[in-house]
C-alpha positions as CSV (number, residue, x, y, z in Angstrom):
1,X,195.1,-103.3,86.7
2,X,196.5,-101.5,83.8
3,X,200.3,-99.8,84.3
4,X,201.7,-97.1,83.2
5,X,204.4,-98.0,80.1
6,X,206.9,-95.3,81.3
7,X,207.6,-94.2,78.3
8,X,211.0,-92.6,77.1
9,X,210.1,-89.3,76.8
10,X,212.7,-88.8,74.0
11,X,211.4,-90.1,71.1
12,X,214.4,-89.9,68.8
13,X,218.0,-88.2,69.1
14,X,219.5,-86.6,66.5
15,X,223.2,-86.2,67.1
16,X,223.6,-83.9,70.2
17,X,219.6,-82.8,69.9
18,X,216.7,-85.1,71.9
19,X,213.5,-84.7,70.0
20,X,210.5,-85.6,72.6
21,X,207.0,-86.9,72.4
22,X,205.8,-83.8,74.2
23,X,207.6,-81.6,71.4
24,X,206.6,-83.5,68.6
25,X,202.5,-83.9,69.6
26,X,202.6,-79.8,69.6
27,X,203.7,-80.2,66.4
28,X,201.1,-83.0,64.9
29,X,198.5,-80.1,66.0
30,X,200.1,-77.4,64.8
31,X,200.3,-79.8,61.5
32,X,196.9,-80.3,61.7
33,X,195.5,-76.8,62.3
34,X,197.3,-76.1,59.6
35,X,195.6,-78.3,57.5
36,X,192.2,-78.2,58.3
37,X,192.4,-74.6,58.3
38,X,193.2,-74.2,54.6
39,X,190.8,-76.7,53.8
40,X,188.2,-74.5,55.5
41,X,189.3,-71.6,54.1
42,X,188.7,-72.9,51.0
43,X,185.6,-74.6,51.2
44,X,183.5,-72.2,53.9
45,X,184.2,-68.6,51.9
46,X,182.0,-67.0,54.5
47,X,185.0,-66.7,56.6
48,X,187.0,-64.8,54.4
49,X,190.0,-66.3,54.8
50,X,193.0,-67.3,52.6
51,X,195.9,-70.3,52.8
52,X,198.2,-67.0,53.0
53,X,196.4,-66.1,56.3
54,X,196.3,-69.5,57.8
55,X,200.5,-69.3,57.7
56,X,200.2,-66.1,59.8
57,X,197.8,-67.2,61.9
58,X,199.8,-70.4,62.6
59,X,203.3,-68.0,63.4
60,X,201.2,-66.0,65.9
61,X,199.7,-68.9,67.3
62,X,202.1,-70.9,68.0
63,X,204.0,-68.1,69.9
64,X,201.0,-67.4,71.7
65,X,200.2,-71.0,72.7
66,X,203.7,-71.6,73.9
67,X,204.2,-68.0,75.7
68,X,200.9,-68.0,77.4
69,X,200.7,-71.7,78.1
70,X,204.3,-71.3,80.1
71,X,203.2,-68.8,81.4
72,X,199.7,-70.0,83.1
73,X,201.2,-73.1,84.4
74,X,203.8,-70.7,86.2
75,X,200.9,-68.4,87.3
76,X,198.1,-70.4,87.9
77,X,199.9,-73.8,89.0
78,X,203.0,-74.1,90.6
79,X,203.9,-70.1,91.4
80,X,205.7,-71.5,94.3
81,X,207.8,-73.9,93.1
82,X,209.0,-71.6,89.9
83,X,209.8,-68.9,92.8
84,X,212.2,-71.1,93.9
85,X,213.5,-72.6,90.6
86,X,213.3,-69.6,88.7
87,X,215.1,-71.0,86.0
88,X,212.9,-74.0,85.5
89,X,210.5,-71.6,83.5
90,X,212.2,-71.8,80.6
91,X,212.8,-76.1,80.6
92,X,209.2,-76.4,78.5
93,X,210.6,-79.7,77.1
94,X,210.1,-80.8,80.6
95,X,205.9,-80.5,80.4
96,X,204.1,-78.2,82.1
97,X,201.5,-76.4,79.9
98,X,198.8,-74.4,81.2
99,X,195.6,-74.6,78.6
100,X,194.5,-71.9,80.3
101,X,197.1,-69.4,79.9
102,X,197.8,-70.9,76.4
103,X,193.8,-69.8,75.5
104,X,194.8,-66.5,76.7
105,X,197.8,-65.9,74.7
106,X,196.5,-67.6,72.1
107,X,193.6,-64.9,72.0
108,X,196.1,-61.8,72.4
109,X,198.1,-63.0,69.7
110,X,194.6,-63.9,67.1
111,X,193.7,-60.0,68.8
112,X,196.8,-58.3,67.4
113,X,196.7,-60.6,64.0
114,X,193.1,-60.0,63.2
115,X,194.0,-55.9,63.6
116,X,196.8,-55.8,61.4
117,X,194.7,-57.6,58.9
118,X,191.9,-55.8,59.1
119,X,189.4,-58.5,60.6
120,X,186.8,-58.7,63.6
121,X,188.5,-60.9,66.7
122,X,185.0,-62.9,66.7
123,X,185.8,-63.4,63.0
124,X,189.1,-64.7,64.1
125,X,187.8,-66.7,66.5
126,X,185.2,-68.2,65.2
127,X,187.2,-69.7,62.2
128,X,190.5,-71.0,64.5
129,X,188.1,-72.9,67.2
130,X,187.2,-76.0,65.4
131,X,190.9,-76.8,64.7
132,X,192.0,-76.0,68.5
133,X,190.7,-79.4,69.6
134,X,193.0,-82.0,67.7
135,X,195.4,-79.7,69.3
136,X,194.7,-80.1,72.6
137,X,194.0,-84.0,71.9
138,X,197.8,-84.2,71.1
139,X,198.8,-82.1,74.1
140,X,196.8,-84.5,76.1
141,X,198.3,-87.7,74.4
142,X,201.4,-86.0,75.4
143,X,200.7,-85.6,79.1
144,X,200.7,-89.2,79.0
145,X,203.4,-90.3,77.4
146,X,205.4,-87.5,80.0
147,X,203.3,-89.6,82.7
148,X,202.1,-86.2,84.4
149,X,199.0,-85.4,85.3
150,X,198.0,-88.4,86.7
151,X,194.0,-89.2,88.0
152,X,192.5,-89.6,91.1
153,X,192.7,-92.9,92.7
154,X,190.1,-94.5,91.1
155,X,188.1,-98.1,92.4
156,X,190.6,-101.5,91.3
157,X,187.7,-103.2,89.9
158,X,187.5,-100.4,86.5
159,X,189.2,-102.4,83.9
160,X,190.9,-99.5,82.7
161,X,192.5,-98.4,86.4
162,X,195.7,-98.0,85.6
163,X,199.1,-97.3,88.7
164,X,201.8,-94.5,87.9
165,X,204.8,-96.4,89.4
166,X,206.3,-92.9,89.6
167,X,203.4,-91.2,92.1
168,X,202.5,-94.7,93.9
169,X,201.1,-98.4,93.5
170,X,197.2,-97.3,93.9
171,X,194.4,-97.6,91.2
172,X,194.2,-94.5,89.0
173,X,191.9,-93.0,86.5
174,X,193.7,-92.4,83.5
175,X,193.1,-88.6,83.2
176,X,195.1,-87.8,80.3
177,X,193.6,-90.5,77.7
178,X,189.8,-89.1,79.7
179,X,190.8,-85.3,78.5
180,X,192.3,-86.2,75.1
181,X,188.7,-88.2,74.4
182,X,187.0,-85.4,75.6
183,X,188.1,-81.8,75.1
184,X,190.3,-83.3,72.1
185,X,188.4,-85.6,70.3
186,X,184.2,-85.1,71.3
187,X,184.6,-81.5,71.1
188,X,186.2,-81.7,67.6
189,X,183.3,-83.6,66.1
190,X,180.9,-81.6,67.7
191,X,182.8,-78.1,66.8
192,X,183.5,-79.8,63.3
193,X,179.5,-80.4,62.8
194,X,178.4,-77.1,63.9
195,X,180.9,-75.0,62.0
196,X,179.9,-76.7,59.1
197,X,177.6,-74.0,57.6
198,X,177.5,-70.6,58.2
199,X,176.5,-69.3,61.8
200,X,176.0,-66.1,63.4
201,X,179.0,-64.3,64.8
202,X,180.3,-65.6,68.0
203,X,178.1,-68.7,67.7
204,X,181.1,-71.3,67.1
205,X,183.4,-69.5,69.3
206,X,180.7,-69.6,72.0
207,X,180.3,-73.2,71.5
208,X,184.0,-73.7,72.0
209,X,183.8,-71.8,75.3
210,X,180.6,-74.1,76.9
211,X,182.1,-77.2,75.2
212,X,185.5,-77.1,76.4
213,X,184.6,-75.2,79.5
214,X,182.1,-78.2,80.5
215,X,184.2,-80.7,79.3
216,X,187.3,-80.0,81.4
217,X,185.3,-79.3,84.5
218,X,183.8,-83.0,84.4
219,X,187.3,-84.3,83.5
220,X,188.5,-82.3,86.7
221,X,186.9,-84.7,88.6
222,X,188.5,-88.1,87.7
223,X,192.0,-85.9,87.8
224,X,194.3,-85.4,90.7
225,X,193.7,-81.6,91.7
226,X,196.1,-78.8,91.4
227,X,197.1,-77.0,94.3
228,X,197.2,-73.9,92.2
229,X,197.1,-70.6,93.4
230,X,193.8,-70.9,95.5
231,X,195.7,-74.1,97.5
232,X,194.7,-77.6,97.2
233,X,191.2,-78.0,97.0
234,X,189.3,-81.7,96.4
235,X,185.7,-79.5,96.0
236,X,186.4,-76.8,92.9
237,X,190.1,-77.3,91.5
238,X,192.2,-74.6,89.9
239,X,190.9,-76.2,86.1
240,X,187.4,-76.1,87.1
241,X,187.7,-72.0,88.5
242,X,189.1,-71.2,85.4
243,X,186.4,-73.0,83.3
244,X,184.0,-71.3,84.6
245,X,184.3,-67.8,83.4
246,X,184.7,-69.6,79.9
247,X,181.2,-71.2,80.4
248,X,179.7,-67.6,81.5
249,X,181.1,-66.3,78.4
250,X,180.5,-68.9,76.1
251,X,176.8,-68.8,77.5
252,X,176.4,-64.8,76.4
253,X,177.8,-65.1,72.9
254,X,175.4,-68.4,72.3
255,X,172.4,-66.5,73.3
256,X,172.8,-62.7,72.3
257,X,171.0,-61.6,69.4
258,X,172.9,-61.1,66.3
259,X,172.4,-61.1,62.6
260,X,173.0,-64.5,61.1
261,X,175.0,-62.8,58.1
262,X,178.1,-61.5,58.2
């Protein structure tokens, strides 16, 4: 079996300041949503988007990704355990990002950007969600290195089992690397193909919804659950009830009728 490297999660110090691995794989996809973005923007005019308007929608996003993301893992996670430790809220150095709550702040914030600039939230959408999942690939890669989020016991004989000396010495799937491959890299390509000529609105968002939604459920089940705020529950975790109204939604702006011009 496989074992966990325990990584230092400092990467680097400079002087007084510790740079981690967690901090810097936001940044490679922030990095990288910045650059794919212009390169759409440039080469897909359909969108009607400029490399002035990536910059902005970078400055909301990342506050919205980092408030919202805090914010669901507080919520949606560990309520308890931040009732207690209030002040462990603000330690996001430490890990603990909720996707979840990071899509939802993510959306307010691409909400209140597309208004002041004049632009349809679907038209937001649909041009931010192939760069999302690079993103969440370096979020996941991340997880890893932190050595959270561990998988579910899993049979000795995979070759890829892998034991997290800091939970236990049993067999486990190696959840992080599963969701990284998944909702980070699979759903890029696919995203990246799609997107690649002009769709009707909603379409590519849509597609984001079902592909991560699915995605994430399936990883669910080769991840140790959450307790969450519905308790601990080995059937339907707290990822996989919050998929599911993504899926639902996804589903209705796939199939609605719409114009395939903007």
């Amino acid at each position: 079996m496989l074992i966990h490297p325990q990584f230092d999660p400092v990467a680097l110090h400079l002087g007084p300041l510790a740079v981690r691995w967690y901090g810097l794989m936001y940044l490679a996809g922030f990095m990288a949503f910045l650059w794919l973005g212009k390169w759409r923007a440039r080469v897909q005019p359909w969108h009607d988007m400029t490399a002035i308007d990536l910059d902005g929608l970078l400055f909301y996003g990342v506050f919205g990704v980092v408030l919202g993301g805090r914010l669901g893992q507080v919520i949606f996670y560990d309520p308890g355990y931040y009732l207690v430790h209030p002040l462990e809220i603000f330690a996001v150095w430490k890990g603990g990002m909720s996707f979840h709550g990071g899509f939802l702040g993510v959306l307010i914030a691409m909400g209140v950007w597309g208004r002041k600039q004049g632009k349809t939230f679907l038209q937001v959408t649909d041009f931010i969600a192939p760069l999302v999942p690079l993103g969440l690939m370096a979020g996941r890669i991340g997880n890893f290195i932190n050595g959270e989020l561990w998988g579910r016991v899993a049979d000795a004989t995979l070759p890829w089992a892998m034991v997290f000396p800091q939970v236990d010495n049993l067999p486990r799937h190696p959840s992080p690397l599963y969701e990284a491959t998944g909702e980070g890299l699979l759903l890029f390509i696919l995203l990246w193909i799609f997107s690649a000529r002009q769709r009707a609105l909603g379409r590519v968002s849509g597609l984001f919804l079902i592909g991560y939604g699915v995605l994430r459920a399936a990883a669910e089940f080769f991840r140790e659950p959450d307790a969450g705020i519905f308790g601990l529950s080995y059937t339907v975790s707290m990822g996989q009830w919050l998929s599911l109204p993504m899926i639902a939604v996804g589903l209705w702006l796939c199939l609605r009728k719409v114009p395939a011009t903007r």
